[in-house]
C-alpha positions as CSV (number, residue, x, y, z in Angstrom):
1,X,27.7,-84.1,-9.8
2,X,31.2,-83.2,-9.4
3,X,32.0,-79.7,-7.6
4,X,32.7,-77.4,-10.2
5,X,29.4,-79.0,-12.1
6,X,28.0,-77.9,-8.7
7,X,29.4,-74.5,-8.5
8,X,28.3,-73.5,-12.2
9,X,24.8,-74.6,-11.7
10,X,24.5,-72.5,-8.2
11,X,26.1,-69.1,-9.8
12,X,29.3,-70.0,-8.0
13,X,32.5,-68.2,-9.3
14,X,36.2,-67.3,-9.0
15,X,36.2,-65.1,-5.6
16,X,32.5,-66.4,-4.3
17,X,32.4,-67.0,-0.2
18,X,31.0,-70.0,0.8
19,X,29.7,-71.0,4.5
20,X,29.1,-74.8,5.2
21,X,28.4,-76.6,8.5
22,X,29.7,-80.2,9.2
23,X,28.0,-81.9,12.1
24,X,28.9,-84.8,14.6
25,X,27.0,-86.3,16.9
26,X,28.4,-84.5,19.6
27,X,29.9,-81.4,17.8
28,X,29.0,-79.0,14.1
29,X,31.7,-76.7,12.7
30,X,31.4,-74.5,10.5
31,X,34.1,-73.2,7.7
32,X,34.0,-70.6,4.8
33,X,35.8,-70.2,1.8
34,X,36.8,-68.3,-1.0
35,X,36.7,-69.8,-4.5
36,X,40.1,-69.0,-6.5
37,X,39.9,-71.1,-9.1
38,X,37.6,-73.5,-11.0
39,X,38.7,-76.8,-12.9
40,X,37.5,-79.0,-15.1
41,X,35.9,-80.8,-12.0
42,X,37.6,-79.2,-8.5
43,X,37.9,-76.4,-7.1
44,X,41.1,-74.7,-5.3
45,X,39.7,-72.3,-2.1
46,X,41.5,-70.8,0.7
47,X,40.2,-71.2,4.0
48,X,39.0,-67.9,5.7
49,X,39.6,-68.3,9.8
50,X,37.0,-67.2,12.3
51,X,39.4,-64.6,14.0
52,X,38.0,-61.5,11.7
53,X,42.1,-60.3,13.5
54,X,43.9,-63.1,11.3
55,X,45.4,-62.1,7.8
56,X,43.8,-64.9,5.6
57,X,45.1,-63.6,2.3
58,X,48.2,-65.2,3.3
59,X,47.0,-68.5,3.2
60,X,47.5,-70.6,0.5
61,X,44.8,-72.4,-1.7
62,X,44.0,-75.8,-1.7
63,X,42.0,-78.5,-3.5
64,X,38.3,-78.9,-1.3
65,X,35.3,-80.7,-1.7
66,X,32.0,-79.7,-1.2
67,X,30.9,-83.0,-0.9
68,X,29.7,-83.3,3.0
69,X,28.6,-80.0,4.2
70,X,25.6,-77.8,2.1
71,X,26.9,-74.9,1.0
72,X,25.6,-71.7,0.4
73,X,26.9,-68.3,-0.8
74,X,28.1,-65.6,2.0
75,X,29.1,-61.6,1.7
76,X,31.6,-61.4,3.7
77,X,34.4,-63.5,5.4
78,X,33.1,-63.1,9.3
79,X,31.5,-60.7,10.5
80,X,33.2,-58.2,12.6
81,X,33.5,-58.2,16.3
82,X,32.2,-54.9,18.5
83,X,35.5,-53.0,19.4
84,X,35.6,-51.6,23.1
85,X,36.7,-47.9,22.6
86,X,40.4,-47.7,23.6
């Protein structure tokens, strides 16, 4: 099944947030994304960082795979870190 074949048949859309862990031997890492376009059979994302701080709308999209992590379907982008009171 190819990744936008994937995408339709789990609800997936245009602006969807998706969380997927990789893992090592040693190591897992996790990533999200947000879907901004589906294709005939891949998808363009932009990668949302883990500093909640960083302005990821100014990343660009690019071409992913959701090939070797599972995926699933997120709210939000991170959640937010407790602030100290200034």
């Amino acid at each position: 099944m190819n990744n936008v074949a994937l995408c339709k048949k789990r609800g997936w859309t245009v602006g969807t947030i998706l969380e997927g862990t990789e893992s090592y031997k040693d190591y897992s890492h996790t990533d999200r994304l947000l879907i901004t376009a589906l294709g005939e059979e891949s998808i363009l994302a932009r990668h949302l960082p883990h500093n909640p701080e960083a302005h990821w709308e100014s990343g660009r999209e690019h071409p992913w795979t959701l090939e070797h992590r599972d995926w699933h379907a997120v709210a939000a982008p991170w959640p937010m870190p407790e602030r100290s009171p200034r």
